[in-house]
Every structure is written in C-alpha cells, then in structure tokens.
C-alpha positions as CSV (number, residue, x, y, z in Angstrom):
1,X,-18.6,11.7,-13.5
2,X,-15.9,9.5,-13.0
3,X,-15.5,6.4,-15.5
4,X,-13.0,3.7,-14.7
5,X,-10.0,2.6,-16.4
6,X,-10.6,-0.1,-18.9
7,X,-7.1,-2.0,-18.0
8,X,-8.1,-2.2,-14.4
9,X,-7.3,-5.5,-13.9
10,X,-4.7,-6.4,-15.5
11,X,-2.0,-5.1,-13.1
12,X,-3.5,-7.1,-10.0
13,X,-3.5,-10.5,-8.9
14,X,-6.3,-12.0,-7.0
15,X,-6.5,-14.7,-4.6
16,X,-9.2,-16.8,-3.2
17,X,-10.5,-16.0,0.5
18,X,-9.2,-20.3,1.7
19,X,-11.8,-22.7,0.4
20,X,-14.3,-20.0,-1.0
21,X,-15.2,-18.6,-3.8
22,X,-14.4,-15.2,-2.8
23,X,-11.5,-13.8,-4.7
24,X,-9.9,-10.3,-3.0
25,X,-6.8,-8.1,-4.5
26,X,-3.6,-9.1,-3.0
27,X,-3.5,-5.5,-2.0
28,X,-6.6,-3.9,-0.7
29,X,-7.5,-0.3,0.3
30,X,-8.5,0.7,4.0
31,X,-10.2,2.9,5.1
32,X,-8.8,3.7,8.7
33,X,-7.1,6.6,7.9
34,X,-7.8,9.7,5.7
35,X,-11.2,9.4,5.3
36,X,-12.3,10.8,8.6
37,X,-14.1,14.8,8.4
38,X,-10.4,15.9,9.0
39,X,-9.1,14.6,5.6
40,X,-10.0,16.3,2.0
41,X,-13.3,14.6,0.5
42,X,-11.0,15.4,-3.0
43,X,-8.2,13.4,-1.9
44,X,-10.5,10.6,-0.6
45,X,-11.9,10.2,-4.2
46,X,-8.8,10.3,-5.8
47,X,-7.5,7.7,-3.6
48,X,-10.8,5.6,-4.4
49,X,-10.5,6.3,-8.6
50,X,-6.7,5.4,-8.2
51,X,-7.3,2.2,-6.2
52,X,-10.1,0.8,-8.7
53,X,-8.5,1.8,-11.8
54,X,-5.4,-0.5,-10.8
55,X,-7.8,-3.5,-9.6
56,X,-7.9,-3.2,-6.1
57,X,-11.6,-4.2,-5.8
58,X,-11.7,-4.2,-2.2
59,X,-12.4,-1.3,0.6
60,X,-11.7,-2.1,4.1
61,X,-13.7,-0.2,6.3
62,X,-15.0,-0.4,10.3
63,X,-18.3,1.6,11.8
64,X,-15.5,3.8,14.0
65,X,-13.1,4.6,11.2
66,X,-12.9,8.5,11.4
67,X,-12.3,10.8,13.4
68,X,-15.9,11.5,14.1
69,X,-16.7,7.3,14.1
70,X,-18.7,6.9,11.1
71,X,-17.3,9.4,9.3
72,X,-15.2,6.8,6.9
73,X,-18.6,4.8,5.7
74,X,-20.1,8.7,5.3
75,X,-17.5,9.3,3.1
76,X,-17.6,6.4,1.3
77,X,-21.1,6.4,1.1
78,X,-20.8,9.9,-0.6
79,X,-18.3,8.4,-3.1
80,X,-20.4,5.7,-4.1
81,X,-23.4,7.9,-4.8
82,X,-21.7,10.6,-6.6
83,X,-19.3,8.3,-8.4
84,X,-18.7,4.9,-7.9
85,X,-22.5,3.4,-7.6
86,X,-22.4,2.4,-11.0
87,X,-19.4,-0.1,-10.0
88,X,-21.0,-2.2,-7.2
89,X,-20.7,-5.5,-8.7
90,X,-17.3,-5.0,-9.0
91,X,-16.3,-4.0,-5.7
92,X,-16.1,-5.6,-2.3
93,X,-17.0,-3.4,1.1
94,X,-16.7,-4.6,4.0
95,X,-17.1,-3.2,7.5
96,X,-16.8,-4.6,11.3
97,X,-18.5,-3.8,14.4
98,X,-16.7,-4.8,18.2
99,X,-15.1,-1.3,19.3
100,X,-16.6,1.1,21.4
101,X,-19.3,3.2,18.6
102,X,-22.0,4.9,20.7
103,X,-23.2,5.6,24.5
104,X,-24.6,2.8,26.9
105,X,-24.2,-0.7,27.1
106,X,-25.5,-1.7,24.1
107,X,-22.4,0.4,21.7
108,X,-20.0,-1.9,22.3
109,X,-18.3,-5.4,22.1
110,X,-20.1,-8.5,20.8
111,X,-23.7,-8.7,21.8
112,X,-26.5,-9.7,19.0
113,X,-28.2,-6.2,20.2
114,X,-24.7,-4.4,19.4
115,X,-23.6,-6.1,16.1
116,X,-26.7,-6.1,14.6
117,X,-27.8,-2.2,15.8
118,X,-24.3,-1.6,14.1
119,X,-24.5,-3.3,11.1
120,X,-28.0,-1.5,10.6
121,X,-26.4,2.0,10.5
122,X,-23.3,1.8,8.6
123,X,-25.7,0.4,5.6
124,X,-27.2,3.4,6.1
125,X,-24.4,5.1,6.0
126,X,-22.7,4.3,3.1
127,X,-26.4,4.1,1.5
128,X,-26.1,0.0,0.8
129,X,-28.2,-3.0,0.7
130,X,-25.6,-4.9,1.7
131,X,-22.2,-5.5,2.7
132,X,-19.4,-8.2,1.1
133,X,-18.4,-9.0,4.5
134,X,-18.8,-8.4,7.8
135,X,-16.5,-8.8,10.7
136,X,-17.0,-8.8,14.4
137,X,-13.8,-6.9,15.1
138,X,-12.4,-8.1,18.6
139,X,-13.0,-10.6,20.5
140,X,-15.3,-10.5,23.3
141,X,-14.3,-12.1,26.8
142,X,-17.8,-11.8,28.3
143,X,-20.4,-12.3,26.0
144,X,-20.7,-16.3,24.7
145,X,-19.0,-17.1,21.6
146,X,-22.6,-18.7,20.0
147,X,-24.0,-15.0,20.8
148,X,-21.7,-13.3,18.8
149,X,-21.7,-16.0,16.1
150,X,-25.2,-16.2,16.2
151,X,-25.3,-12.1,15.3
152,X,-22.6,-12.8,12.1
153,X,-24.7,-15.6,10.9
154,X,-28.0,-13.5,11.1
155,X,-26.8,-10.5,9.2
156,X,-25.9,-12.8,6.5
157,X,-29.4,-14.8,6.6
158,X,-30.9,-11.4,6.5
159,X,-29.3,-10.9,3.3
160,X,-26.9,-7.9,4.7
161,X,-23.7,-9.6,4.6
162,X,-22.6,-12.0,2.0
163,X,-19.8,-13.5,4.0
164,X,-18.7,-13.1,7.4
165,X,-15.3,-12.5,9.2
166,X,-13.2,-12.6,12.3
167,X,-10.5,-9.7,13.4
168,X,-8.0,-9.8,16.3
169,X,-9.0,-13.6,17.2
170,X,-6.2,-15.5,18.3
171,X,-5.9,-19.2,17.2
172,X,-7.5,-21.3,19.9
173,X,-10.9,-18.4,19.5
174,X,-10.9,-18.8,16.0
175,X,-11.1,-22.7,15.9
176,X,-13.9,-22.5,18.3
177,X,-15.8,-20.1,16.5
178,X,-15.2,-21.5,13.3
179,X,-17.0,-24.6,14.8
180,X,-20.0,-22.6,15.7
181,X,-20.2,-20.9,12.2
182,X,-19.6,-23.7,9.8
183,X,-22.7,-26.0,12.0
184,X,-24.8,-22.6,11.5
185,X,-24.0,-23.0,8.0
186,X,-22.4,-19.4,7.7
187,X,-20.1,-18.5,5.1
188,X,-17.4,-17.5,7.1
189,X,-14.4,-16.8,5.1
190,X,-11.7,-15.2,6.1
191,X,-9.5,-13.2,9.5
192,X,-8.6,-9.7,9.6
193,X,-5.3,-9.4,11.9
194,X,-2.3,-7.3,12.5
195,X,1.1,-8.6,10.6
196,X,3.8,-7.3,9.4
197,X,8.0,-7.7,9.8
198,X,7.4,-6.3,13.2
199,X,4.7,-7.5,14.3
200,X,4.6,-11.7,14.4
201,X,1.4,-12.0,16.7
202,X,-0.6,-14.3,14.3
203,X,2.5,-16.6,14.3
204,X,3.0,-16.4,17.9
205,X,-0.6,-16.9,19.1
206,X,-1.9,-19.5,16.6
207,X,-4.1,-17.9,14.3
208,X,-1.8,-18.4,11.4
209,X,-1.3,-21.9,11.5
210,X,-4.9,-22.7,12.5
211,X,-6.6,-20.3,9.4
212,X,-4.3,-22.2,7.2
213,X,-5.5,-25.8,9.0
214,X,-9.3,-24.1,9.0
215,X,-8.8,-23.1,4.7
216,X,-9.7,-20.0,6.0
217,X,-8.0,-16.4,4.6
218,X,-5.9,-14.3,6.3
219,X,-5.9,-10.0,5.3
220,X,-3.0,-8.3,7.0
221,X,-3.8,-4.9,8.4
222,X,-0.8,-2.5,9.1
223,X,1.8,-4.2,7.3
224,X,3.8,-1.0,7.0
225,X,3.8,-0.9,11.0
226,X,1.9,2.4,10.7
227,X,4.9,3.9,8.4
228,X,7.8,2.4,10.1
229,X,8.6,0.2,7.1
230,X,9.1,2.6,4.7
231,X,11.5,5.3,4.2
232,X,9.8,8.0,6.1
233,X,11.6,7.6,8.9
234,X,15.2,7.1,7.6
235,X,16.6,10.4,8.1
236,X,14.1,11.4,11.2
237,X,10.8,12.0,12.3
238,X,9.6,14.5,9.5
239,X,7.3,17.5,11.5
240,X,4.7,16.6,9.0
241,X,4.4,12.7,10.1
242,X,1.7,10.8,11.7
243,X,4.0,10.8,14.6
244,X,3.7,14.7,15.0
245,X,0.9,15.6,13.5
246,X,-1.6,12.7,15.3
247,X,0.2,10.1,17.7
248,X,-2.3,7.7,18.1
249,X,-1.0,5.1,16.6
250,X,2.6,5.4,16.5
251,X,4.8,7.8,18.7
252,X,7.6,8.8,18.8
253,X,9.0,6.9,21.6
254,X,8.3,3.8,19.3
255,X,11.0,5.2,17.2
256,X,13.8,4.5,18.9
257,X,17.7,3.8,17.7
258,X,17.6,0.3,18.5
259,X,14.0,0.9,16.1
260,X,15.6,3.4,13.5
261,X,18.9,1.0,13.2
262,X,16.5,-2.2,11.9
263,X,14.9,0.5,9.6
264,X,17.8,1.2,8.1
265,X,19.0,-2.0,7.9
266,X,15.6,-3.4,6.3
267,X,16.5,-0.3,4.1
268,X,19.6,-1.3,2.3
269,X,18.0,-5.1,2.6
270,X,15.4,-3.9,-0.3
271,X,17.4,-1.8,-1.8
272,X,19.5,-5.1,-2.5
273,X,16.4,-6.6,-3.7
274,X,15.4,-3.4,-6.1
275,X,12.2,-2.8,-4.1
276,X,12.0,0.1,-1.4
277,X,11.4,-1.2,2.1
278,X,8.0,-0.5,1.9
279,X,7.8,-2.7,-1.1
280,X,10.0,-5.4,0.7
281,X,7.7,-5.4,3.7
282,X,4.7,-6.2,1.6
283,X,6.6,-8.6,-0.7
284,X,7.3,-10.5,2.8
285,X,3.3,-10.9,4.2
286,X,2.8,-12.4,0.8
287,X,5.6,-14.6,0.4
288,X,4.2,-18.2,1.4
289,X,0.5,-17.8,0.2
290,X,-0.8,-18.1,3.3
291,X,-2.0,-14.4,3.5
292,X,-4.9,-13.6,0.8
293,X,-4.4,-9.9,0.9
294,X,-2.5,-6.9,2.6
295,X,-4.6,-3.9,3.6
296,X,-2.3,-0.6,2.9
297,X,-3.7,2.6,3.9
298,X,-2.8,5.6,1.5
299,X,-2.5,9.6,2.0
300,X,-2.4,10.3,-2.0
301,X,-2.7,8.1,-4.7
302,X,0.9,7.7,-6.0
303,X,1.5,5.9,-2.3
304,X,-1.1,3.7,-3.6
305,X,0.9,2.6,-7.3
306,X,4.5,2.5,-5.1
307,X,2.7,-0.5,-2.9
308,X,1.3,-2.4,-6.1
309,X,5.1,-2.3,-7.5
310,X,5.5,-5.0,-4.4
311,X,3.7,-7.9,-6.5
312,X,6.4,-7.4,-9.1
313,X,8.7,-10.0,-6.3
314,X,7.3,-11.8,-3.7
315,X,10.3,-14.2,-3.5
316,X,12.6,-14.1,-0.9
317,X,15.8,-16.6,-0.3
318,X,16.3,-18.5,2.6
319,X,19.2,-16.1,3.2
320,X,17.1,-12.9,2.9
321,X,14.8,-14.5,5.3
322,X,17.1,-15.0,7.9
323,X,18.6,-11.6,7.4
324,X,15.4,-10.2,8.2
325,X,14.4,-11.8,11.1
326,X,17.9,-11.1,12.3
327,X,17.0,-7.0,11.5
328,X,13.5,-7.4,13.2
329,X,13.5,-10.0,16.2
C-alpha cells in the first residue's frame, strides 16, 4: 500500500484560485494523456505517487479523457481505491463535461440534461462523493448561457461539486457568465484555457485580462504546446513521439523549419537562463501571477520532477521577454 512522502509539500508553492479560498499547486497533473486503457495502469500509479509526494495536490481530469472516454476517471478511480483513498482531503479532482461523451442528443455540449447526466457518471467512475471542481468544458453557441450556468450551480447545491469552472470561454462569455454565477451565488472560481509561448489566445481574445478584472484564476493547459517546448524535438521527430506514434494532437506538419528554428532558438534562450526550454516555457505562464497553475501532462515520473525544477525562476527580464516574443510571434 502506498504511503506518501512526509516532505510532500515543502517543494511546492501554492496559489489561491483569485478571490477564493481555494489554494491549487502551481504545477498540477492532467490527466489527458496516459491514462487511457492504452497506457500501463503501473505507470499511471507511479505518475500519481510521484505527483503527490512532491505536493502537486491537484488532478485534472475530463469525462472523455482516454482513449476509450472514461477510461482516465476509471483509472483514477482504481488508484484511489487501491491506494490513494486514504488521501482525499488532501487532494483536488476535478473533471469537466461539454465534448461529445455518448450517443444522442443528450451526450453533448451544455444542456442541464447533459452536464448533469455527465457529472453523475464520472462520480461513479472514479467511485466519489464529490468532485473539487467542475467545469463545463466549451462553450456552447446554442443552448442559453443561464442553462448551462444553471447546471454548474446545481451540481454544486447538490453537494457534487465544491466549486465550479469555465474552459475554452473567451473573455466577453466569461464576463457574462460570471454575472449569471455570482447572482446564483455559485462558487465559481477559476478558467481552464490553452496558453503557452505559442499559443497567446487568452491574451488575444480577452479572457486574460477580464479573469484578472473578474479575481478569477486562470490554469494553463498544454503549456509545453503538446511537446514542442522541450527538447524532444531539437534534433527531429524521434519514431517514438506523439507525433508518430498518435497524431492527434500534434503532427508532423506542425513541425516545420520556420517551427523547429524558434525551438531551437527558445533552446539556447533557457539554456542561457540554466533551465531547459521546457522549464523556461513554464517559468514564462507563471511569470506575472496572473496564471494560478500550469497543467503538465507526464509519460513517467522523472518528466514530472524536470517540470517542478521550473519554480526554482520564474523571473524573466524585459530583455528575455522581448527575445521571446521575437522567437515565437
């Protein structure tokens, strides 16, 4: 039976979700990759254990995460029963519902029917009471905004959510929501958004500047640009890649020389800095405060204690800066 580290905390720092009383790890574990029924239920624990015993407190997960969808909170749930259960108080889960999950109308989106249906079975799932937080994960152009708010604020009044969140909203969506939540009295903490060197959307379509207005938290998912920002890609696309071996996410026409030349450039950036890129590129999202915490996916543990070594420095000069918006834009 596993038994956690008694130093766990004291190599993380934590930071408050805006105006709540949330506190989350700046780094943060998800769930979207490698803990589908493709990946090694061994590796998925050790991943877990190694994640815990350095004081990231927080697993990111969504009902679709696989491959099958579902699988990730399965495989969760399994690691909580078998090992983990005894830790629940310590630990934040958190899981979304707005993608496409099961046949018919009803498995998709941001209906009440949907969120709540959803919500329903990936408690069952990862065999919980409740969840920290629970997101409606895209937004919805048909179905009103009070509907899907509606949902959020009655999975927390039926005590299985303690907080509530928003992912891929852009600015203008999330002020309106926001409205909606804070008159329903719903603790609605914190946005779930892609952000990372290469990818400025949240500064581009307002959601940044208006969570920060809001005192609302920001967690950045794929800040690595699915692998891009580290140093797997320096010398080529290696056959064992994600590139290769799944292509879903990042291909290899994403990778081209005009791509491969900021890589390398980035590179020898950090290197300067004594942080690898990957390091760097973390260092970045966390640089002004604004972000509460960066969601890294891992495929074995030591990937895991390379991304904490980015808290070490999250300074960067005004000349850095520049240099890397000048590598990136």
């Amino acid at each position: 039976m596993y038994q956690a580290s008694q130093s766990r905390y004291q190599s993380m720092t934590y930071s408050h979700c805006g105006r709540s009383g949330l506190k989350l790890p700046v780094v943060s574990l998800g769930l979207w990759h490698n803990f589908g029924d493709t990946a090694p239920y061994e590796n998925m624990k050790q991943l877990c254990f190694t994640a815990f015993d350095n004081g990231i407190t927080h697993f990111d997960l969504a009902n679709n995460y696989g491959p099958e969808p579902g699988s990730a909170e399965t495989n969760l749930g399994r690691i909580l029963k078998e090992e983990l259960g005894a830790y629940r108080d310590e630990l934040i889960i958190s899981t979304k519902a707005g993608y496409t999950m099961w046949e018919g109308p009803y498995g998709d989106w941001g209906s009440r029917k949907y969120l709540l249906a959803s919500l329903d079975q990936s408690l069952k799932r990862m065999g919980l009471e409740y969840v920290d937080i629970f997101y409606h994960h895209r937004m919805d152009p048909e179905t009103p905004l009070e509907e899907t708010m509606g949902a959020l604020a009655q999975a927390v009044l039926s005590g299985k959510a303690l907080y509530v969140g928003l992912s891929n909203y852009d600015g203008e969506t999330l002020e309106k929501a926001s409205a909606i939540l804070q008159e329903m009295r719903c603790p609605f903490i914190i946005n779930q958004n892609r952000y990372s060197i290469f990818d400025r959307g949240i500064e581009e379509n307002g959601l940044k500047e208006t969570a920060e207005k809001l005192e609302k938290g920001i967690i950045a998912f794929s800040p690595l640009a699915q692998g891009m920002l580290t140093n797997r890609y320096l010398n080529g696309i290696p056959s064992d890649s994600r590139v290769k071996t799944d292509g879903r996410f990042l291909n290899e026409a994403s990778l081209t020389e005009e791509r491969l030349t900021q890589i390398k450039n980035l590179n020898e950036l950090a290197g300067q800095r004594g942080q690898t890129l990957a390091e760097m590129a973390l260092s970045w999202i966390l640089k002004d405060g604004q972000v509460t915490s960066v969601l890294i996916g891992a495929s074995k543990p030591s990937q895991i204690l390379d991304n904490i070594g980015a808290l070490k420095n999250t300074s960067f000069s005004e000349e850095e800066l520049k240099k890397i918006d000048s590598f990136s834009l």
